[in-house]
MARVEXRO-798528 format. One record per residue (C-alpha): y, x, z; residue number from 0. Coordinates in Angstrom, 1 decimal. Example, Ala and Ser with C-alpha at 12.3 -4.5 7.8 and 13.67 -1.06 7.14 Angstrom:
% MARVEXRO-798528
- -4.5,12.3,7.8,0
- -1.1,13.7,7.1,1
% end
This chain:
% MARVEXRO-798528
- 11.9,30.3,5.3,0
- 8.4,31.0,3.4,1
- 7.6,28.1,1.6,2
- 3.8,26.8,2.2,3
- 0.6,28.0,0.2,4
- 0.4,24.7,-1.8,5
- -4.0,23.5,-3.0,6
- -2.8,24.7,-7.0,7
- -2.0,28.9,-5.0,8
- -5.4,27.8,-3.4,9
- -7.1,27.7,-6.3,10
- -5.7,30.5,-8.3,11
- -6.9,32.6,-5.1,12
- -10.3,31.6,-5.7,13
- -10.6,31.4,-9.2,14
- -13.4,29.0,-9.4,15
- -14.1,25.4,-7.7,16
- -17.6,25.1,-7.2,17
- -20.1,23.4,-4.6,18
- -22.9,25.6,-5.1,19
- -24.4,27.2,-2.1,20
- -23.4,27.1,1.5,21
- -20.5,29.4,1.4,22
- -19.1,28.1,-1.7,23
- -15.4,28.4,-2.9,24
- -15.5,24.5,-2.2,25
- -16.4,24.4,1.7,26
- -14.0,27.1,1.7,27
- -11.1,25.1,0.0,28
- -12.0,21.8,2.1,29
- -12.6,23.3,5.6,30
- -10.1,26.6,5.5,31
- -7.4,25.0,3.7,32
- -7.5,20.9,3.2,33
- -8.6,20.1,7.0,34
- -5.7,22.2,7.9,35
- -3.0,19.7,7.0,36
- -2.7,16.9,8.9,37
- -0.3,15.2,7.3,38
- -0.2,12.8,4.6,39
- 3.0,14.1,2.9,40
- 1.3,17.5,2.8,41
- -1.5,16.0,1.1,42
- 0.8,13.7,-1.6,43
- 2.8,17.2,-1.9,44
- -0.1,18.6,-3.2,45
- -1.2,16.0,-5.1,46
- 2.0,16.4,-6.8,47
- 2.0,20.0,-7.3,48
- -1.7,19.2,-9.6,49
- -0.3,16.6,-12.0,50
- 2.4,18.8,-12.8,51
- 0.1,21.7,-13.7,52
- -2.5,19.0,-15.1,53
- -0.6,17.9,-18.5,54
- -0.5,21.9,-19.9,55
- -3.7,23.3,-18.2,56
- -6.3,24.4,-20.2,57
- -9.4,22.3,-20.8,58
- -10.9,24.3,-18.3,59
- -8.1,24.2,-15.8,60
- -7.9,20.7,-16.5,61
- -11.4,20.5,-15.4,62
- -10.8,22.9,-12.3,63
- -7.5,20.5,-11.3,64
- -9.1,17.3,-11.0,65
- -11.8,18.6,-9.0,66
- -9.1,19.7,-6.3,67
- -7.6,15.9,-7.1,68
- -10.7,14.4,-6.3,69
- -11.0,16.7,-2.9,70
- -7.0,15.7,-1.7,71
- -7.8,12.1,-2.1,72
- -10.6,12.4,-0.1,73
- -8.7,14.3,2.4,74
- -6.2,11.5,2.5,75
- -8.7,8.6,3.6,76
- -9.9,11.6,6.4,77
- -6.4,11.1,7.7,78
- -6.4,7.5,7.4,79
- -9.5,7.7,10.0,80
- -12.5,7.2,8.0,81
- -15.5,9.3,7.9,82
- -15.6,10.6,4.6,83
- -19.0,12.3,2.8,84
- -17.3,14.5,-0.5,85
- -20.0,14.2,-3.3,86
- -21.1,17.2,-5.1,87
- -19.0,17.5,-8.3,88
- -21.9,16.9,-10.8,89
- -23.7,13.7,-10.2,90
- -24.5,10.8,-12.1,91
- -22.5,8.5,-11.2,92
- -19.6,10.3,-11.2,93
- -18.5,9.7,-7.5,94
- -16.2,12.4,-5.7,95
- -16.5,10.5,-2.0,96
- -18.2,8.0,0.2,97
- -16.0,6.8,2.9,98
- -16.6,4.8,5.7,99
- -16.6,4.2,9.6,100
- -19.3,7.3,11.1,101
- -22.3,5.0,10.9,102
- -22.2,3.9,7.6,103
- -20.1,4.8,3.9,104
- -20.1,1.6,2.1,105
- -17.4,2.3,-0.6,106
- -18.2,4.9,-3.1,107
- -15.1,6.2,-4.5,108
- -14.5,7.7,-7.7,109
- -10.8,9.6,-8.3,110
- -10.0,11.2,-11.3,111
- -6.5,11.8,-13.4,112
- -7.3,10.2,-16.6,113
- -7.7,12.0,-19.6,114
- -8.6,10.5,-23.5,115
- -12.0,12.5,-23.7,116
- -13.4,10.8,-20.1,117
- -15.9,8.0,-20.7,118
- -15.0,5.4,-17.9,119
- -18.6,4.0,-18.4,120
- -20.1,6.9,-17.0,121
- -19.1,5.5,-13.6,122
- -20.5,3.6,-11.7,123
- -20.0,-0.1,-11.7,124
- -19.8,-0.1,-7.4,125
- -17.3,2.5,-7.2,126
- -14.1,2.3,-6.7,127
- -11.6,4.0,-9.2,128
- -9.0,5.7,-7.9,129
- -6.0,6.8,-10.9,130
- -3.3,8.7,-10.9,131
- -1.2,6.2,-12.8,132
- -2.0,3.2,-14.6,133
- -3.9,2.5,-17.5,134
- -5.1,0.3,-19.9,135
- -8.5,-0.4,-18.9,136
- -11.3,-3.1,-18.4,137
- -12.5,-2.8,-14.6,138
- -10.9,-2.4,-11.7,139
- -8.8,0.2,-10.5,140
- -6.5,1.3,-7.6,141
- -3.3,4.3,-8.5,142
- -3.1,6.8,-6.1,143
- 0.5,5.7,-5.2,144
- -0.9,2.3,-3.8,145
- -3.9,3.7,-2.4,146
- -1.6,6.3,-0.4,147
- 0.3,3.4,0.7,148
- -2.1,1.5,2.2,149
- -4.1,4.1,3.8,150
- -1.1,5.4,5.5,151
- -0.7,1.6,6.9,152
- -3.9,2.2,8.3,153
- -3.1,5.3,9.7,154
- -0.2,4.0,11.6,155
- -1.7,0.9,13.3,156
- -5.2,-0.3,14.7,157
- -6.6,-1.5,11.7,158
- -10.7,-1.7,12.1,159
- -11.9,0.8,10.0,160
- -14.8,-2.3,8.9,161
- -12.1,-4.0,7.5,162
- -10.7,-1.2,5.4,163
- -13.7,-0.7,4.1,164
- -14.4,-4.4,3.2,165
- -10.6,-4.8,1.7,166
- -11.1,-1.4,-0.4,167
- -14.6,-2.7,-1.4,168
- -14.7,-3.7,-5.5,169
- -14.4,-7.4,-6.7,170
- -11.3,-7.5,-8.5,171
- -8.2,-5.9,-9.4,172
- -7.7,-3.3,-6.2,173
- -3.8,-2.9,-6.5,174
- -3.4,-6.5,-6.6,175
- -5.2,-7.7,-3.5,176
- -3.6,-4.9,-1.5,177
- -0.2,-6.1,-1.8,178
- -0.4,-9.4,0.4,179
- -2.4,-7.3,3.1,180
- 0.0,-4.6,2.8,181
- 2.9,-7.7,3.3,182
- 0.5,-9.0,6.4,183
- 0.2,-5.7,8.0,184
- 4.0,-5.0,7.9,185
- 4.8,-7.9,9.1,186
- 1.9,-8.0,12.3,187
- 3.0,-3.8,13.1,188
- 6.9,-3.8,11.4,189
- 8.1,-1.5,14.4,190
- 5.3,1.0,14.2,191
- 5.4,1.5,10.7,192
- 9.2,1.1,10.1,193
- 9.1,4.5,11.9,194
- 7.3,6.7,9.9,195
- 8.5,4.9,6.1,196
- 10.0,7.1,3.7,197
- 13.9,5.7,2.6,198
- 13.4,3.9,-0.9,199
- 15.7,6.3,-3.7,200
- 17.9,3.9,-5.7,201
- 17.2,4.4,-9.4,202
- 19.8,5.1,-11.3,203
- 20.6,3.8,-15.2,204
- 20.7,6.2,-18.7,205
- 23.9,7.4,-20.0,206
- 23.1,6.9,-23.5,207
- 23.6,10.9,-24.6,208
- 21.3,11.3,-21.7,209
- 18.7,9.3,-22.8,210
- 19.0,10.5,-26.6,211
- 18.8,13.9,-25.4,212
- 16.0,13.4,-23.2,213
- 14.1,12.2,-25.9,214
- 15.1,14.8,-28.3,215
- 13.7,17.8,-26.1,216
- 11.7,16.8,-23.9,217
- 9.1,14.5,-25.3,218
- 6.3,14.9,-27.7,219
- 5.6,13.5,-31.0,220
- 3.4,11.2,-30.0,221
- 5.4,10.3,-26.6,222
- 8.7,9.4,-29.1,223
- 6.9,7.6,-31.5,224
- 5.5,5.4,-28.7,225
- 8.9,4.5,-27.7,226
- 10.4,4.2,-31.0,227
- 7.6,1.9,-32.6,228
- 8.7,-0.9,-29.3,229
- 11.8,-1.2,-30.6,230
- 10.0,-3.9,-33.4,231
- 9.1,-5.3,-30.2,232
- 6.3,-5.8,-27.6,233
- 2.9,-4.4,-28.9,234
- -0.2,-4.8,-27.7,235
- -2.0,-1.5,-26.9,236
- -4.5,-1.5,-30.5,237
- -1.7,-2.5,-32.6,238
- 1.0,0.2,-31.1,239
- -2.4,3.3,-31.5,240
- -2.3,2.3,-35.3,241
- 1.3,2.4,-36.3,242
- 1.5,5.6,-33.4,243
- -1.3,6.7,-35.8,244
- -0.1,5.9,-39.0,245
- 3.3,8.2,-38.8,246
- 1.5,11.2,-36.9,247
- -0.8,10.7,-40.3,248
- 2.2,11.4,-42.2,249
- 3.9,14.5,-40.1,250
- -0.3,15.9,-40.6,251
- -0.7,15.6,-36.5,252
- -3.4,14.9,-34.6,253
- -4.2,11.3,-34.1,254
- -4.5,9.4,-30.6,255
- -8.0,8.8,-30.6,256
- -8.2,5.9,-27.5,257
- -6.0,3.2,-26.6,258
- -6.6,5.0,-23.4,259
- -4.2,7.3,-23.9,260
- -1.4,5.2,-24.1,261
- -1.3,4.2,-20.6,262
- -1.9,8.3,-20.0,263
- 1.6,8.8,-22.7,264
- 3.4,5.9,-20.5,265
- 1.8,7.6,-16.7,266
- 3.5,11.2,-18.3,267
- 6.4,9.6,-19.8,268
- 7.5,7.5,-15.8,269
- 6.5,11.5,-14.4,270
- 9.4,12.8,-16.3,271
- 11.8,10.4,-14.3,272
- 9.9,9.0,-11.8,273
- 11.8,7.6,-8.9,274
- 15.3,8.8,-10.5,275
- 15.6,6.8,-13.9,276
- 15.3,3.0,-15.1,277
- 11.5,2.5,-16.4,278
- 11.8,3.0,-20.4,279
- 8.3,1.4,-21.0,280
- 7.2,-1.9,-18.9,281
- 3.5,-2.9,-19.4,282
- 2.6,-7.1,-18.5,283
- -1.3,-7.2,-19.5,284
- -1.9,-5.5,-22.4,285
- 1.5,-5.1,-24.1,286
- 4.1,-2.7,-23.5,287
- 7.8,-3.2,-24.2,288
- 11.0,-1.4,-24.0,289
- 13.1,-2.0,-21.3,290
- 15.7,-4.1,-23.0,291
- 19.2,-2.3,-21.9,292
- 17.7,0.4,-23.8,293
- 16.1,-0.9,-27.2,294
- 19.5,-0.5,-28.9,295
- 20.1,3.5,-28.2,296
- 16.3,3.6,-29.0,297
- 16.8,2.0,-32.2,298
- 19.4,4.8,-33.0,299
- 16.7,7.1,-32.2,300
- 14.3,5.8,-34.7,301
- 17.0,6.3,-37.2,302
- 17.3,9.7,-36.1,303
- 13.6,10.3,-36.6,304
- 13.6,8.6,-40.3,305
- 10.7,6.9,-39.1,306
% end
């Protein structure tokens, strides 16, 4: 069987993402091929199918990729119900979507995969951020896997779309307050959504020759040395950038220039493994650690790396 044309074929058919005009290769992406699925796994396929191009795209492509992120987000509160309005691409405030119930579009939404060169600040303070993964950064944000969760809660049972709004609204940490309303809803709809949930995968532990080789090709520089410098123990995220910095300094690499990018390094590292291996890295506030069955093989690894 043909497999589907996936949003990243999409794009390469149309070369360009751009809302100018009334025929433009955007109304043409969202109405000929994004309103076509109906289906939030479609969607979160997709979504997939960008990150993986996203870490060696281009700038440009980078540029291009996000745009269609910010476009299967908004498709994904569509299918949730609300009544979404998708921003033009350039505005000031840096929102990709206004969602809400037909009459009104009180939450202003702003969906981007986080890269070092983005300035946060540029958006605004009302919106709410939607990540790919976490990050280390000082205002509220919801990841896409949450957000994905809750909205396909919504989908499934009689939620007033008011309250979505009002729940998804921006006060405080988004990912935090939706787990005890995600706990409420399952418990108030369990039958209707027990039908339609996905089987958990059990993750499974690293062999340690697996783990030293996975770290010997498939990680970057900088993606070793921020496991290898946890082995000292936890780090908060300024102190880790500077001794991250201090031996790429030595090997004449280019520096990490934001303690932004760690959180991108850990998002990229869980991507490699994601949903099949142990977490390496665990984050609690601002410092990371090494999961602690591992430090020891780690530790190995550093003396490998003569570090």
């Amino acid at each position: 069987m043909t497999e589907r044309i996936t949003a990243v074929d999409i794009l390469y058919i149309l070369g360009e993402l751009n809302d100018e005009g009334e025929n433009s290769s955007r109304q043409r992406f969202v109405n000929s091929y994004l309103r076509k699925i109906e289906h939030f796994e479609g969607i979160l396929a997709d979504i997939d199918g960008v990150l993986d191009k996203f870490e060696k795209a281009t700038t440009e492509g980078k540029a291009m990729l996000n745009k269609v992120f910010r476009d299967l987000v908004n498709r994904l509160a569509e299918l949730a119900g609300l009544s979404v309005k998708y921003s033009p691409y350039e505005n000031e405030e840096c929102i990709t979507g206004e969602w809400g119930t037909g009459k009104e579009h009180p939450v202003k939404v702003a969906a981007l995969i986080p890269q070092v060169s983005f300035d946060l600040n540029r958006i605004s303070k009302d919106a709410l951020v939607v990540l790919s993964e976490k990050i280390e950064i000082q205002r509220p944000f919801v990841t896409l896997r949450k957000l994905s969760e809750f909205l396909n809660m919504v989908k499934q049972v009689n939620i007033p779309l008011t309250t979505v709004c009002a729940t998804l609204a921006v006060h405080n940490s988004v990912d935090r307050k939706l787990e005890p309303i995600m706990e409420l809803i399952l418990l108030a709809f369990k039958k209707e959504i027990r039908q339609n949930v996905s089987p958990v995968r059990p993750v499974s532990e690293w062999a340690k020759e697996e783990l030293s080789e996975f770290v010997d090709t498939r990680l970057k520089l900088p993606t070793k040395l921020f496991l290898v410098m946890l082995t000292e123990g936890p780090r908060e995220g300024e102190t880790l950038l500077q001794a991250i910095n201090c031996e790429l300094e030595k090997r004449e690499h280019e520096p990490i220039k934001s303690p932004m990018a760690l959180g991108a390094i850990m998002g990229a590292l869980s991507k490699h493994y994601g949903g099949v291996k142990e977490e390496l890295v665990l984050r609690k506030g601002k410092k990371y650690s090494l999961n602690e069955k591992y430090i020891d093989v780690i530790k190995q690894i550093r003396e490998g790396m003569t570090v």
